[in-house]
BAVEXVEX-946142 format. One line per field, with one value per atom (N, C-alpha, C): atom name; y, z, x. Coordinates in nm, 3 decimals. Atoms other than C-alpha are relative to their C-alpha. Example, Ala and Ser with C-alpha at 12.3 -4.5 7.8 and 13.67 -1.06 7.14 Angstrom:
2
at = c(N; CA; C; N; CA; C)
y = c(-0.119; -0.450; 0.120; -0.119; -0.106; 0.109)
z = c(0.000; 0.780; 0.000; -0.006; 0.714; 0.073)
x = c(0.089; 1.230; 0.090; -0.082; 1.367; -0.077)
***
This chain:
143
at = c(N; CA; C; N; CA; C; N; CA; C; N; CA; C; N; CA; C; N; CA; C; N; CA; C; N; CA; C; N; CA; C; N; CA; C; N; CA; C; N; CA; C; N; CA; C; N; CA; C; N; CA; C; N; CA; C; N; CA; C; N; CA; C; N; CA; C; N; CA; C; N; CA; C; N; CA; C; N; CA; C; N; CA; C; N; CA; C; N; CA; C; N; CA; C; N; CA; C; N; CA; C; N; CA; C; N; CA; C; N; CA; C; N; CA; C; N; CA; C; N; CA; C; N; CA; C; N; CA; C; N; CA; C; N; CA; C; N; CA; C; N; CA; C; N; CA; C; N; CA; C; N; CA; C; N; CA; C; N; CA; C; N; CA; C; N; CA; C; N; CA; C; N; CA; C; N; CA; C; N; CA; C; N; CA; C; N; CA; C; N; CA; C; N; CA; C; N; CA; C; N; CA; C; N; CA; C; N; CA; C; N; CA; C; N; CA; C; N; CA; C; N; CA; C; N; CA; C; N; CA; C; N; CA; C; N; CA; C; N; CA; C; N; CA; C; N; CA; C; N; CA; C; N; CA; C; N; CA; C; N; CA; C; N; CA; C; N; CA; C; N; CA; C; N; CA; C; N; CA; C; N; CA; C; N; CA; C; N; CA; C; N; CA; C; N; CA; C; N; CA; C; N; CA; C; N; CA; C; N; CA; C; N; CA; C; N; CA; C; N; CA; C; N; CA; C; N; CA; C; N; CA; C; N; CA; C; N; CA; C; N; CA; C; N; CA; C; N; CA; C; N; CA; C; N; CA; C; N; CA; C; N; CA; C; N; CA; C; N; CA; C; N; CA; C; N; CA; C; N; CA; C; N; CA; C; N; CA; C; N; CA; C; N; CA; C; N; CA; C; N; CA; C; N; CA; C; N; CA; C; N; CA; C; N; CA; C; N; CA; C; N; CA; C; N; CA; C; N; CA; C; N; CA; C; N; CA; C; N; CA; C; N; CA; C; N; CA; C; N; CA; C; N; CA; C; N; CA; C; N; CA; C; N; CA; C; N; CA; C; N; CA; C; N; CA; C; N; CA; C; N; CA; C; N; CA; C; N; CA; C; N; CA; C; N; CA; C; N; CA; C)
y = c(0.004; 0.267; 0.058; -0.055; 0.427; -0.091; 0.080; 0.237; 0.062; -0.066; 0.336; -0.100; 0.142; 0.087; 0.089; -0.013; 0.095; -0.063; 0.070; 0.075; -0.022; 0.103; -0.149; 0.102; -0.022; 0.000; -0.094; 0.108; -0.169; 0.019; -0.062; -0.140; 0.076; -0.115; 0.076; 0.100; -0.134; 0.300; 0.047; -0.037; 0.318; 0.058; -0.038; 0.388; 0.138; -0.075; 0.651; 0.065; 0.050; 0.503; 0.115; -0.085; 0.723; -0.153; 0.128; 0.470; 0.084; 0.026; 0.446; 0.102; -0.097; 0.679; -0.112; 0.090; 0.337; -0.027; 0.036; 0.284; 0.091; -0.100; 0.614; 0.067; 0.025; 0.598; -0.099; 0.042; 0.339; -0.018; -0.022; 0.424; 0.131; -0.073; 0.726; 0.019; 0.052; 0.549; -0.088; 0.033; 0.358; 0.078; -0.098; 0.631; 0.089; -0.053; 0.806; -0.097; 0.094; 0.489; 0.003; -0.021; 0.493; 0.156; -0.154; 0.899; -0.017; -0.023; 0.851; -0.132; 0.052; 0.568; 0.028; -0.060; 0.760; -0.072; 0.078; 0.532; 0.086; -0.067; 0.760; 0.123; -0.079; 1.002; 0.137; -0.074; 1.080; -0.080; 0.108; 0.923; 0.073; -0.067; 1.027; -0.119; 0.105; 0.857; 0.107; -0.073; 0.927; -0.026; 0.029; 0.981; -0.114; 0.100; 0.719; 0.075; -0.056; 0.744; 0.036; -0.067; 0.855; 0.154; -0.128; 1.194; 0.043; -0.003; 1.133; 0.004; 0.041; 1.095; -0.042; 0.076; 0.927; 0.078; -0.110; 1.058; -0.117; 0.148; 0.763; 0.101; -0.088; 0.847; -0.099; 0.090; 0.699; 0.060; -0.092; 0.830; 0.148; -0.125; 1.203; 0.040; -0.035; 1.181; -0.007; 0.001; 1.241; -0.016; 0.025; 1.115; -0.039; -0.030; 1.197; -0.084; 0.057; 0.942; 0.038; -0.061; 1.054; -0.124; 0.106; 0.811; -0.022; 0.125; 0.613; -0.128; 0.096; 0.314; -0.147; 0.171; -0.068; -0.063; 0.080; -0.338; 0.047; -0.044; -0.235; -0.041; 0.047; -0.438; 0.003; -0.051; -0.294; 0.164; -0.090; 0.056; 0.050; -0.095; 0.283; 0.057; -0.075; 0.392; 0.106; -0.059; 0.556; -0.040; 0.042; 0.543; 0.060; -0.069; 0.593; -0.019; 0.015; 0.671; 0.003; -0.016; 0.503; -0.002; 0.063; 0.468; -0.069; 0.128; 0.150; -0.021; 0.034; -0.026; -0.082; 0.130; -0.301; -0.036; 0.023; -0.470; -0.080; 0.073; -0.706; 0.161; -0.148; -0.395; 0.016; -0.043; -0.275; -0.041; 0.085; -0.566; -0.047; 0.018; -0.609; 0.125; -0.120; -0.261; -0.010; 0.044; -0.361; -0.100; 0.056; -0.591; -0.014; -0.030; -0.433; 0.089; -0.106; -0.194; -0.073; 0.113; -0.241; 0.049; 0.059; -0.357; 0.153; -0.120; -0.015; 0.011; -0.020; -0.142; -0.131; 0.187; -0.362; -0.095; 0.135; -0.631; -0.019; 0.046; -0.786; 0.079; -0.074; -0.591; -0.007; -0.006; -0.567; 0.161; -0.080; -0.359; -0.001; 0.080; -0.365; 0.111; -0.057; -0.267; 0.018; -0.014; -0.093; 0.077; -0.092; 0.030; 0.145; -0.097; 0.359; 0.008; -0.010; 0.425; 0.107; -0.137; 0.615; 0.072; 0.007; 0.777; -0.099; 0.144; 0.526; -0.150; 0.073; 0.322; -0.035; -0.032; 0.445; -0.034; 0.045; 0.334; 0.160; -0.081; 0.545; 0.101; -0.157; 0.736; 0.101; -0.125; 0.925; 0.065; -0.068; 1.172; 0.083; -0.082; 1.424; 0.115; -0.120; 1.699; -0.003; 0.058; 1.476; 0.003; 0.040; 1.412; 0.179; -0.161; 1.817; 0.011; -0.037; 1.883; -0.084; 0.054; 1.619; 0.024; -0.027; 1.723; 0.158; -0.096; 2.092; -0.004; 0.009; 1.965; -0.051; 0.029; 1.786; 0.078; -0.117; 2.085; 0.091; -0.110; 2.315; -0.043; 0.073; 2.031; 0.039; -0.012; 2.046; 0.138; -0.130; 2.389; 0.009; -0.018; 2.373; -0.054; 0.047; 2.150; 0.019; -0.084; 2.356; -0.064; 0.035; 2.137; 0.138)
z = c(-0.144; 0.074; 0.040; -0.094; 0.307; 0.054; -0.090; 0.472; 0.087; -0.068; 0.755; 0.011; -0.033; 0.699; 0.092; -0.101; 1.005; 0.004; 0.004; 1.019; 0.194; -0.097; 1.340; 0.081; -0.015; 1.572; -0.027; -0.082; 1.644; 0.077; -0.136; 1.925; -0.089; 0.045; 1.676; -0.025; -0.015; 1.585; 0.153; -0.149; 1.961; 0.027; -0.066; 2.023; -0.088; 0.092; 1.752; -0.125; 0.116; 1.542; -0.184; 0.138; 1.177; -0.078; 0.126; 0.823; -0.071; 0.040; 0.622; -0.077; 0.123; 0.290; -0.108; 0.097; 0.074; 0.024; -0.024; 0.292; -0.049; 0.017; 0.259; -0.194; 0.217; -0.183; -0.015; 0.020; -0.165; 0.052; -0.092; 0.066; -0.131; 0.095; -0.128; -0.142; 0.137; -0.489; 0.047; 0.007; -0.342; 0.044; -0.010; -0.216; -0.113; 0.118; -0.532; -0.100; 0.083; -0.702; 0.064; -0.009; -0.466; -0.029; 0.023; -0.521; -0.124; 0.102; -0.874; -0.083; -0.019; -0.847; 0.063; -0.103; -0.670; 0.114; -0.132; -0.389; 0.161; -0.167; -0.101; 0.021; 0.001; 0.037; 0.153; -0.103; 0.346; 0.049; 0.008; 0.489; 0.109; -0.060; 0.786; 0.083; -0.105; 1.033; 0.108; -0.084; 1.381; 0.104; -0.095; 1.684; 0.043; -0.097; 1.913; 0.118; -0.086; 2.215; 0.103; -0.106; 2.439; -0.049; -0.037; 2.298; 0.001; 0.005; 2.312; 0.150; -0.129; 2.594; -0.062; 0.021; 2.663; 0.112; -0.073; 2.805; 0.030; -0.064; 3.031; 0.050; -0.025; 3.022; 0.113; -0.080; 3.379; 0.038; -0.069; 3.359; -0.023; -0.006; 3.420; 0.046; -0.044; 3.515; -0.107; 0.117; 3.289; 0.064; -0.043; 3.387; -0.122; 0.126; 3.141; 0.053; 0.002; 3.123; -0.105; 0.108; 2.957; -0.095; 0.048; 2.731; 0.030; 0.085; 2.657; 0.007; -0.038; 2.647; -0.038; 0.016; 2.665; -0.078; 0.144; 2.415; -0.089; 0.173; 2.078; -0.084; 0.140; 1.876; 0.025; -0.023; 2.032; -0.117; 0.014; 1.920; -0.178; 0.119; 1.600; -0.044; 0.060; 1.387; -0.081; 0.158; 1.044; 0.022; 0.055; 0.922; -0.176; 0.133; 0.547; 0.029; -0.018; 0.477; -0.161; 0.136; 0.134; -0.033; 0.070; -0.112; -0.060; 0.126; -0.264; -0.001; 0.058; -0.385; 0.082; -0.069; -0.128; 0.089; -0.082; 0.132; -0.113; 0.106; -0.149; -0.059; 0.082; -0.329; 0.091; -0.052; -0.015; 0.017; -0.042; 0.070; -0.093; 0.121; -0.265; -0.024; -0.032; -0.201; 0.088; -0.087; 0.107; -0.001; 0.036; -0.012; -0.067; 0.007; -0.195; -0.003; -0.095; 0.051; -0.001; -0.012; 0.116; 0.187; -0.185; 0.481; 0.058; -0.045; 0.686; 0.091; -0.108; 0.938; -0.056; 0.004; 0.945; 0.022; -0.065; 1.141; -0.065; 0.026; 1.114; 0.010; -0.052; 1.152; -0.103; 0.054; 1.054; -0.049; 0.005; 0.869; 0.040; -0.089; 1.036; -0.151; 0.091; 0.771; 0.051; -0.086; 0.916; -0.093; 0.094; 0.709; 0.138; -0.048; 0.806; -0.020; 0.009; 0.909; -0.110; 0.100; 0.660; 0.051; -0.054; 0.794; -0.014; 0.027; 0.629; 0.090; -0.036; 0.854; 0.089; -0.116; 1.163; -0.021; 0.024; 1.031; 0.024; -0.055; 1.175; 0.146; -0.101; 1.479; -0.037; 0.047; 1.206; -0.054; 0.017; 1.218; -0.111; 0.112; 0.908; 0.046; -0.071; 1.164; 0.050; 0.024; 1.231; -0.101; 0.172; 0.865; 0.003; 0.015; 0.828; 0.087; -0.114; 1.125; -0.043; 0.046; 0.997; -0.128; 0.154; 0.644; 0.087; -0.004; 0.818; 0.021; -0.032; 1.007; -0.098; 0.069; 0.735; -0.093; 0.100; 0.530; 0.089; -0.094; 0.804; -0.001; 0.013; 0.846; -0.098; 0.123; 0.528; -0.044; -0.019; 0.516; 0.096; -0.087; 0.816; -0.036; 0.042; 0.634; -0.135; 0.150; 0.314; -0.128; 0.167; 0.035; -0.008)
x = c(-0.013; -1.041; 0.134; -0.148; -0.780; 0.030; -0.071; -0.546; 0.087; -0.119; -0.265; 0.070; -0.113; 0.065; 0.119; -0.063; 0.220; 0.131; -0.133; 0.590; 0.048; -0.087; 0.695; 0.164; -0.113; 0.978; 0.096; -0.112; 1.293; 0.100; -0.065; 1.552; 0.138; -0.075; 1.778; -0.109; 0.069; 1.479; -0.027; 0.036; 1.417; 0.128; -0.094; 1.726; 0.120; -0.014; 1.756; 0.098; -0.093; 2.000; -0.080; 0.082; 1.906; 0.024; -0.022; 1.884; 0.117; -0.135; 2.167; -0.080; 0.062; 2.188; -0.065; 0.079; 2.105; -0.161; 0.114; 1.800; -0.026; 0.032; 1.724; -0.073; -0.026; 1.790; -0.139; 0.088; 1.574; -0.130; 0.132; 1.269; -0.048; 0.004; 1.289; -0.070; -0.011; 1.259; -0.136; 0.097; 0.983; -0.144; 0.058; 0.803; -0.091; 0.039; 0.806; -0.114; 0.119; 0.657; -0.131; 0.187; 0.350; -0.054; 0.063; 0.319; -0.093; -0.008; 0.315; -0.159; 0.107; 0.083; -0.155; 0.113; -0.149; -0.030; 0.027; -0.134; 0.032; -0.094; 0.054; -0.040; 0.053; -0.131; 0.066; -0.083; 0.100; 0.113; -0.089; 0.408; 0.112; -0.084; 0.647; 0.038; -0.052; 0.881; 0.004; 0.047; 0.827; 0.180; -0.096; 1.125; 0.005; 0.071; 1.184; -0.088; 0.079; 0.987; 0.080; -0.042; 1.226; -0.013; 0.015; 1.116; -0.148; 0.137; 0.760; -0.065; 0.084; 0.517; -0.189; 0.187; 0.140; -0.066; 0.075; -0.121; -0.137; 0.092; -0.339; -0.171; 0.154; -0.719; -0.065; 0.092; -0.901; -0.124; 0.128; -1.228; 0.038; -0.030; -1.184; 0.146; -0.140; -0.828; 0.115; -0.051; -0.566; 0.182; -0.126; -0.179; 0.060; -0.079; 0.136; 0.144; -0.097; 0.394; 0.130; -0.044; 0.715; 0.058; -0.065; 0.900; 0.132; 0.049; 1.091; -0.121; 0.059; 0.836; 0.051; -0.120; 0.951; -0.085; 0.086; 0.791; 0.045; -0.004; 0.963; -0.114; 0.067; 0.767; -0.155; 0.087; 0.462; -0.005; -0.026; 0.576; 0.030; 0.000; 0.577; 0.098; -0.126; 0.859; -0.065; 0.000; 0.679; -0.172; 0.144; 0.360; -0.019; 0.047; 0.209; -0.161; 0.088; -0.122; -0.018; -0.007; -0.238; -0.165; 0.122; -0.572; 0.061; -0.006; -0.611; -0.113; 0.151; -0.917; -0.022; 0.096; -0.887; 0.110; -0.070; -0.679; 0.141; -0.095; -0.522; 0.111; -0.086; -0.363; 0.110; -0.124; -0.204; 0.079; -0.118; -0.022; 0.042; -0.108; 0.089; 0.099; -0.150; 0.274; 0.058; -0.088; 0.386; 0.107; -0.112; 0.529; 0.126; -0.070; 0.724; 0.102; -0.040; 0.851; 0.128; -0.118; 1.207; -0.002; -0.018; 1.318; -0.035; -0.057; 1.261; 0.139; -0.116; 1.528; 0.065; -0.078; 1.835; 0.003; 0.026; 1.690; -0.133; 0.125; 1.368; -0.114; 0.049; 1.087; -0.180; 0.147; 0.684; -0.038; 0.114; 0.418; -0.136; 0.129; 0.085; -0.110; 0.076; -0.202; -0.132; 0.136; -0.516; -0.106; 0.091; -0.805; -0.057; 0.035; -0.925; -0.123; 0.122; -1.255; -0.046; 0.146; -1.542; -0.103; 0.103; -1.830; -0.095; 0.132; -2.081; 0.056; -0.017; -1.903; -0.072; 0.045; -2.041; -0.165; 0.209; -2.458; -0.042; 0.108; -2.716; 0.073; -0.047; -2.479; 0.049; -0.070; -2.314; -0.146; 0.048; -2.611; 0.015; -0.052; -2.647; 0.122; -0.061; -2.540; 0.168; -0.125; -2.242; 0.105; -0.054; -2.136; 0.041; -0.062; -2.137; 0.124; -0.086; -1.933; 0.187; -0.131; -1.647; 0.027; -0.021; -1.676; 0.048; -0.072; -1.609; 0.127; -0.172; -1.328; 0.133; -0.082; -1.153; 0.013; 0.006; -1.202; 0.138; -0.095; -0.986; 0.131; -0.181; -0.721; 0.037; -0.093; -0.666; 0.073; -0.025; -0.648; 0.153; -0.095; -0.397; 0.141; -0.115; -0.184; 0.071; -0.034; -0.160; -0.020; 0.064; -0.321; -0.073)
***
């Protein structure tokens, strides 16, 4: 199964404080262990949101808020995207993630959908069409 572990802002990533070089040594060093594990299949940290923006869907109307946005601990620092065999697995690597930030701060662990998830709406004609597209991404992103 795929998972997406969601790394948690906090009001220094919001406020776009960088990590130290130790965090850094050791994000790094744990990184490498899930590569090598075959567990880590992607993995980036994101701005804060004061350089981001949203984009509010009402119906057919579409309104672009810019950032920053308030709620930290609503909000997104990083993300990885791993395979494991099961939910247990991941949060036994999460756990031993080191802190991403100097304060307190969460991972949120989300399985990623499959097609066989979807039953009977993922049509055959469907299934092709996302097997093309994940064929192109990939393509786009140079595996």
């Amino acid at each position: 199964m795929k998972v997406m572990v969601i790394v948690k802002a906090s009001t220094a990533s919001e406020a776009g404080e960088m990590p130290s070089e130790q965090l850094l040594t050791e994000m790094g060093r744990f990184n490498e262990e899930l590569v090598k594990a075959g567990i880590m299949l992607a993995g980036e940290g994101l701005h804060p949101t004061s350089n981001g923006a949203r984009v509010r869907f009402a119906g057919k109307n579409r309104t672009v808020t810019d950032g920053p946005f308030a709620e930290t601990k609503e909000l997104i620092a990083g993300y990885w995207i791993w395979k494991v065999k099961d939910l247990a697995e991941a949060i036994a690597w999460a756990k031993r993630c080191p802190n991403p930030h100097e304060e307190d701060c969460d991972l949120e662990i989300r399985p990623v959908f499959e097609m066989c998830d979807f039953g009977e709406a993922m049509t055959p004609e469907l299934k092709a069409q996302e097997e093309r597209i994940a064929a192109e991404a990939k393509r786009n992103a140079g595996d």
